[in-house]
C-alpha angles and dihedrals in degrees: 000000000000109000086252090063100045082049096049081061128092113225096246081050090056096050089047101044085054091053095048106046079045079067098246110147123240087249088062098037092059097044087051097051087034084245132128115267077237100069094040084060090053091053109049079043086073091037094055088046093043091047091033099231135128115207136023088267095064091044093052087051087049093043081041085222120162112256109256107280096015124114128244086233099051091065093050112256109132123222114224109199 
């Protein structure tokens, strides 16, 4: 995601559109938050038009977050400890 992206984001934008792209589903990320599903809903809705995207696989690419269940390592990034 390019800095003018993570600045067009709320805060708030920016948690549940982690969540999200992580799979959890709007249910889980409310209760979560101790907000509706709905809102959640609203609010991944402005996510998906500020990053131009149109499903929680684009917005993991654009988050560049790892695929649920898939390694930080498998899709190339190196740990350095």
């Amino acid at each position: 995601m390019t800095d003018v992206m993570a600045r067009s984001l709320t805060p708030q934008e920016r948690h549940i559109a982690e969540l999200a792209a992580q799979g959890m589903s709007n249910k889980k990320i409310g209760e979560r938050l101790a907000i509706s599903h709905r809102t959640v809903g609203n609010h991944l809705h402005r996510v998906y038009a500020k990053l131009g995207v149109a499903s929680r696989g684009g917005l993991r690419d654009a988050l560049r977050v790892p695929s649920p269940g898939q390694r930080d390592d498998a899709v190339g990034s190196e740990r350095i400890s």
